[in-house]
VOGU-3710 file (C-alpha; in Angstrom, 3 decimals, decimal comma):
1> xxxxxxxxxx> 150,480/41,827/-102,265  152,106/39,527/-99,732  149,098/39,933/-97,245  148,017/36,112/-97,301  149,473/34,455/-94,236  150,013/30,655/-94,248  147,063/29,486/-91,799  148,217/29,254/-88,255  149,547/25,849/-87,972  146,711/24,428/-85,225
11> xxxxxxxxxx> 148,917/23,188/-82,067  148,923/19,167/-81,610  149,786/19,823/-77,742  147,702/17,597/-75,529  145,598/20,630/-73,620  147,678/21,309/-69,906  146,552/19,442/-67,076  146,553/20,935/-64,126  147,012/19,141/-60,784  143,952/19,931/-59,294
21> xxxxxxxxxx> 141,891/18,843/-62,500  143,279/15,224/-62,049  141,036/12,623/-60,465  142,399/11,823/-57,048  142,849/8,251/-56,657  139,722/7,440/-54,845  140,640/4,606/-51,392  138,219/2,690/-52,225  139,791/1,744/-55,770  142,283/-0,233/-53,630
31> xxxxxxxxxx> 140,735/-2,136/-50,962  138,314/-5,199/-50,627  136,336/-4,461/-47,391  133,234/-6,249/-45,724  132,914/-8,797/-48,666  131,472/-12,332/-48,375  131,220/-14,974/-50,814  132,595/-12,954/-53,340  135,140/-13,390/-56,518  137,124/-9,831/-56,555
41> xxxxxxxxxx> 139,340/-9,505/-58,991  141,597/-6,803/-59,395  143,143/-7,155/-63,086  146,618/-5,860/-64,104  146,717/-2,233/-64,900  144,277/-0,897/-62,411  146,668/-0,283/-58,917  150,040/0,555/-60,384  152,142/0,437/-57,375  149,322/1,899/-54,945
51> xxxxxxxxxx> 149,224/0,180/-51,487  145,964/-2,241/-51,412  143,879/-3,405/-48,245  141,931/-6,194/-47,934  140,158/-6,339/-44,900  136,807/-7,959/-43,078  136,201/-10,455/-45,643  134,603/-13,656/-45,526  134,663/-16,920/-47,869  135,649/-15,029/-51,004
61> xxxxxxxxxx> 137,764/-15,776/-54,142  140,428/-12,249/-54,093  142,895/-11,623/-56,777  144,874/-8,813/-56,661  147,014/-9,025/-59,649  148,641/-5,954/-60,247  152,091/-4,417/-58,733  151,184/-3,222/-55,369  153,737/-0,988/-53,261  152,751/-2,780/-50,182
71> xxxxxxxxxx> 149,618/-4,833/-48,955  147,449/-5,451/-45,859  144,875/-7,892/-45,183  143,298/-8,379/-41,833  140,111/-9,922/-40,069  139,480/-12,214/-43,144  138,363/-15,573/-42,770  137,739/-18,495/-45,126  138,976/-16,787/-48,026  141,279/-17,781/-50,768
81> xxxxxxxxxx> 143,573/-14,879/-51,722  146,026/-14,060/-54,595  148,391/-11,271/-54,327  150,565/-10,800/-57,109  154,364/-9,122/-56,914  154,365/-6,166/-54,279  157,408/-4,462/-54,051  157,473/-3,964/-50,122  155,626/-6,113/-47,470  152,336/-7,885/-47,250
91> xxxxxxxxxx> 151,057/-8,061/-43,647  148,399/-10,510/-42,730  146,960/-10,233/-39,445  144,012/-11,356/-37,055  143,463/-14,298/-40,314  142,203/-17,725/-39,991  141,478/-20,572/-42,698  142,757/-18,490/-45,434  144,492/-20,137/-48,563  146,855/-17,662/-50,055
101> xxxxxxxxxx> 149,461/-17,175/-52,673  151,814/-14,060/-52,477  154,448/-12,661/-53,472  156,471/-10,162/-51,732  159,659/-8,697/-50,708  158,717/-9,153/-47,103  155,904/-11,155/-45,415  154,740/-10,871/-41,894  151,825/-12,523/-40,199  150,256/-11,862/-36,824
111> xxxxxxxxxx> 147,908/-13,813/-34,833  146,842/-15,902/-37,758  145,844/-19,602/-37,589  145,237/-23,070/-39,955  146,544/-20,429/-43,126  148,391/-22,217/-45,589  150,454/-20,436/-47,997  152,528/-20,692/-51,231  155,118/-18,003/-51,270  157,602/-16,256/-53,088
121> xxxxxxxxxx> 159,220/-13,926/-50,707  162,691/-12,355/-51,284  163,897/-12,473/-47,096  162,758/-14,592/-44,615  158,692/-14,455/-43,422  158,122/-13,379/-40,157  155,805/-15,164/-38,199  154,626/-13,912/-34,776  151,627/-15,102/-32,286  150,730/-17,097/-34,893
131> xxxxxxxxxx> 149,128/-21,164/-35,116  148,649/-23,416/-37,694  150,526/-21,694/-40,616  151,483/-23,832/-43,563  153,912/-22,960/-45,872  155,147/-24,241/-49,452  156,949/-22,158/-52,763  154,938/-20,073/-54,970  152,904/-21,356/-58,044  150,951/-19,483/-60,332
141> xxxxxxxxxx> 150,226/-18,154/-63,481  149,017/-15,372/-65,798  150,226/-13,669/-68,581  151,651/-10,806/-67,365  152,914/-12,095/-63,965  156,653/-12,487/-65,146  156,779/-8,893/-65,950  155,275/-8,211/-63,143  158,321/-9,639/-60,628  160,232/-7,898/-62,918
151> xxxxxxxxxx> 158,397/-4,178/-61,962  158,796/-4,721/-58,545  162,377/-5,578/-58,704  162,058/-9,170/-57,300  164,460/-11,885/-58,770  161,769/-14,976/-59,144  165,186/-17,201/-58,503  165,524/-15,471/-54,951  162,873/-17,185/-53,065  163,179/-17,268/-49,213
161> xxxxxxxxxx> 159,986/-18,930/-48,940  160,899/-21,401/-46,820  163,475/-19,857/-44,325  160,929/-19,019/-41,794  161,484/-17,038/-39,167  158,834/-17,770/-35,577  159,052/-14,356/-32,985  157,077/-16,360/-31,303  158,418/-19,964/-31,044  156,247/-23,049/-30,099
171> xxxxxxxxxx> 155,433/-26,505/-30,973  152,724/-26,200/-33,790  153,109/-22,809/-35,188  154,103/-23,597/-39,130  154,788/-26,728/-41,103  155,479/-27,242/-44,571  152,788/-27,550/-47,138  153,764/-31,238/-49,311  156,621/-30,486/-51,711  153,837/-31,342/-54,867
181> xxxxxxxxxx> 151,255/-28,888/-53,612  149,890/-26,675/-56,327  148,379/-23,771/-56,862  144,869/-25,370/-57,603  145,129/-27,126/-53,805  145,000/-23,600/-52,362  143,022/-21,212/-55,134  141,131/-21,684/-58,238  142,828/-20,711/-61,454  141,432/-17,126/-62,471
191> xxxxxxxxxx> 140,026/-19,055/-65,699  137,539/-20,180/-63,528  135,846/-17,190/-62,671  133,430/-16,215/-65,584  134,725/-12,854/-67,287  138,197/-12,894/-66,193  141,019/-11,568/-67,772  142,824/-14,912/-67,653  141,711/-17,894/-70,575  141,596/-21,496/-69,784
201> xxxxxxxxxx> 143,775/-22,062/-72,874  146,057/-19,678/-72,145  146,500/-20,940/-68,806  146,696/-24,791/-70,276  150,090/-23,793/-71,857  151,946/-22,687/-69,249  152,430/-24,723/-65,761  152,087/-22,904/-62,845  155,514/-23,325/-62,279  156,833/-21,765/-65,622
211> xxxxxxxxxx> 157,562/-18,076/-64,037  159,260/-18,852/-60,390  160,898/-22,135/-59,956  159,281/-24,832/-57,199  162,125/-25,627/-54,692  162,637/-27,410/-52,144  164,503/-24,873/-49,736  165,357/-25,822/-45,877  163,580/-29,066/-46,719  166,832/-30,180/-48,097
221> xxxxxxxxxx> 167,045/-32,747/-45,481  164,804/-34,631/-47,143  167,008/-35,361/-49,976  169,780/-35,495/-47,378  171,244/-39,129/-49,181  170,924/-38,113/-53,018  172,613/-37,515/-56,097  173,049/-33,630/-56,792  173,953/-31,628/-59,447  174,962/-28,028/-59,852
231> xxxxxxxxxx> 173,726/-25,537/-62,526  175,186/-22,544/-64,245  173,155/-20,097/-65,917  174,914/-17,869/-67,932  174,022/-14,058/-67,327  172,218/-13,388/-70,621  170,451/-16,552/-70,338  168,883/-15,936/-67,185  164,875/-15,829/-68,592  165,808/-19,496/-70,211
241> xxxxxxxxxx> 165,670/-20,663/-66,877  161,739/-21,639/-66,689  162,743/-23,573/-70,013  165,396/-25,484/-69,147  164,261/-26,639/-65,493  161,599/-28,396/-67,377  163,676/-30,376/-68,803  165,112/-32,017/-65,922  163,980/-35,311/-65,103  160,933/-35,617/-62,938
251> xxxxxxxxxx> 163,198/-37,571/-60,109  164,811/-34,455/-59,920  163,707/-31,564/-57,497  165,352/-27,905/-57,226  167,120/-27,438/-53,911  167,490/-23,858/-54,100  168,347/-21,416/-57,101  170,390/-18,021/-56,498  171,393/-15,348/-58,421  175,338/-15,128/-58,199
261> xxxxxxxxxx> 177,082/-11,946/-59,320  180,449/-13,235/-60,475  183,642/-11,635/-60,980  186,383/-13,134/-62,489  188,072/-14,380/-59,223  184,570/-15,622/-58,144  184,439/-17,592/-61,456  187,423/-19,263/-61,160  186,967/-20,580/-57,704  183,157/-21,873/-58,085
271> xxxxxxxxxx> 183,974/-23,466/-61,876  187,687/-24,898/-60,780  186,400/-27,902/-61,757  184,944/-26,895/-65,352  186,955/-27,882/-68,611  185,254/-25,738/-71,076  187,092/-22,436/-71,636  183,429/-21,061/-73,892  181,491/-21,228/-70,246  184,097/-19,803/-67,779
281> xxxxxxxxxx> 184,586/-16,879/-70,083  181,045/-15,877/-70,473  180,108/-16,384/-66,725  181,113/-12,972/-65,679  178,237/-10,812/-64,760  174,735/-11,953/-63,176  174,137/-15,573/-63,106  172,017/-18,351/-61,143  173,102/-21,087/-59,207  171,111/-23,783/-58,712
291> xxxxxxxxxx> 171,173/-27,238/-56,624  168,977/-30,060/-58,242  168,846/-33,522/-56,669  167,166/-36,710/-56,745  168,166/-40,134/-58,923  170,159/-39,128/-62,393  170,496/-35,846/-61,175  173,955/-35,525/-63,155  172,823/-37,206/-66,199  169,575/-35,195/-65,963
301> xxxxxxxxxx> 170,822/-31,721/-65,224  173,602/-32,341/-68,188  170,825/-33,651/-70,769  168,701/-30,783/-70,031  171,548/-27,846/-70,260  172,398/-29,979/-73,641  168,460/-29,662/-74,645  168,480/-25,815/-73,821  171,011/-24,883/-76,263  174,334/-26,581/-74,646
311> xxxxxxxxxx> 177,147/-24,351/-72,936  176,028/-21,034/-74,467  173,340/-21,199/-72,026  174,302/-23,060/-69,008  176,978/-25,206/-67,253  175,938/-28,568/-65,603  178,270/-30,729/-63,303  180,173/-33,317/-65,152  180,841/-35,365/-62,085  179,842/-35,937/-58,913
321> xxxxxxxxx> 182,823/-34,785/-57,231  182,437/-31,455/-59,511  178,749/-31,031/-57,779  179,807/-31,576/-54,155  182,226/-28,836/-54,627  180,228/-26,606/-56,911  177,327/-26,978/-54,351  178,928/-26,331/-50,801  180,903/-23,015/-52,691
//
């Protein structure tokens, strides 16, 4: 007796893989080369942080909309180009009449000309030998282009976009884009490219500016005689942000939003002029600052805080000697 052994339990290990079984990433996976009138569309998923070229192209629709580590596109002409959060630097060289939307940590262009770009950049683009370059704030959406700022590290209320900086200084180099262009004046929505991974309907809910908020930047001085406001996010709150900027009134414009890391001194000196004990308390940690103004801007910024869930999310300026202070600290 005592001979029958339990079957040997079968193992549930995944076989070993061995380096030099895995498929190499092949190069040309992650570049658009020698294209013309083309739609490319690179969904999410498929370069995971890789660096991606685009380069020699001609009148073509490109989407690259998946986390990049850094991206280069050069010799294109004609083409309308989306390039979705890459955690490093987009260069764009030796381009001319390209419409593009990027975002990036760092942007530099060389010898470009008549490009016009939306842009969410977190420091200042670089121009150099460059003509013709029009610039506005980034708009665009998808589904997973939130998370996707979010992989590459980039805080969507940190945008530089328009604090342009010229190597190469001279009367007609860049412009701004008008404040009201959209995404659709530069690209078409992905929606509109038969089998892409992006639905009309899906894109029909959300705005194009419902994951990084339009403002106005350095153009300030165009507001230069109106009413302003300052808002308060609280640090948990910070994804209500979308949310509540929608609520503002549309004769209201975003001058710039910033994420603030506050300490308790830092608290006390920006909300001196705050009454309610409930905001001041929770406002220690990572929060974002933000400057709206246009007509009603108090009455608007303090509705819409009100309609996004009141002081537990956000503080608004109760007067307008409260914003001039809150604003300039």
């Amino acid at each position: 007796g005592g001979g029958n052994k339990p079957p040997a339990a079968k193992s549930d290990k995944p076989k070993e893989e061995f380096s030099w079984n895995k498929k190499k990433p092949d190069p040309k996976d992650f570049m658009f080369s020698n294209l013309k009138n083309q739609v490319c569309i690179k969904p999410p998923g498929t370069i995971n942080g890789q660096m991606f070229i685009v380069e020699d192209c001609e009148d073509c629709d490109i989407y690259v909309c998946d986390n990049t580590a850094q991206v280069q596109v050069d010799y294109c002409k004609r083409c309308r180009i989306f390039i979705a959060p890459s955690e490093s630097s987009i260069f764009i060289r030796n381009c001319e009449d390209c419409k593009c939307v990027f975002a990036c940590q760092q942007l530099r262009t060389r010898e470009c000309k008549d490009c016009d770009f939306l842009l969410y950049v977190s420091t200042a683009p670089v121009i150099e030998e460059s003509k013709n370059m029009r610039f506005g704030c980034f708009r665009f959406f998808y589904f997973s282009l939130a998370a996707q700022f979010e992989a590459a590290k980039l805080s969507v209320f940190d945008n530089k976009w328009s604090e342009i900086y010229d190597f190469t200084p001279g009367a007609g180099n860049w412009s701004f884009l008008p404040l009201n262009t959209k995404s659709a004046d530069l690209i078409k929505p992905l929606s509109a490219h038969p089998g892409s991974f992006s639905t009309a309907e899906e894109e029909a809910m959300h705005s194009d500016d419902s994951v990084v908020p339009v403002t106005a930047g350095l153009r300030k001085g165009d507001f230069a005689g109106q009413e302003r406001s300052f808002i308060l996010i609280l640090p948990s709150k910070l994804s209500e942000g979308p949310s509540l900027f929608s609520k503002l009134p549309p004769s209201c414009t975003l001058i710039q939003t910033k994420q603030l890391a506050l300490d308790a001194a830092k608290v006390k000196t920006l909300l001196e002029k705050c009454s309610d004990s409930a905001v001041s308390g929770a406002a220690k940690g990572m929060c974002v600052g933000v400057e709206v103004a246009g007509e009603g801007a108090l009455a608007g910024a303090l509705a819409a805080v009100e309609a996004a869930g009141g002081n537990g999310v956000a503080y608004a300026s109760a007067t307008k000697e409260a914003a001039a202070y809150e604003v300039n600290v």
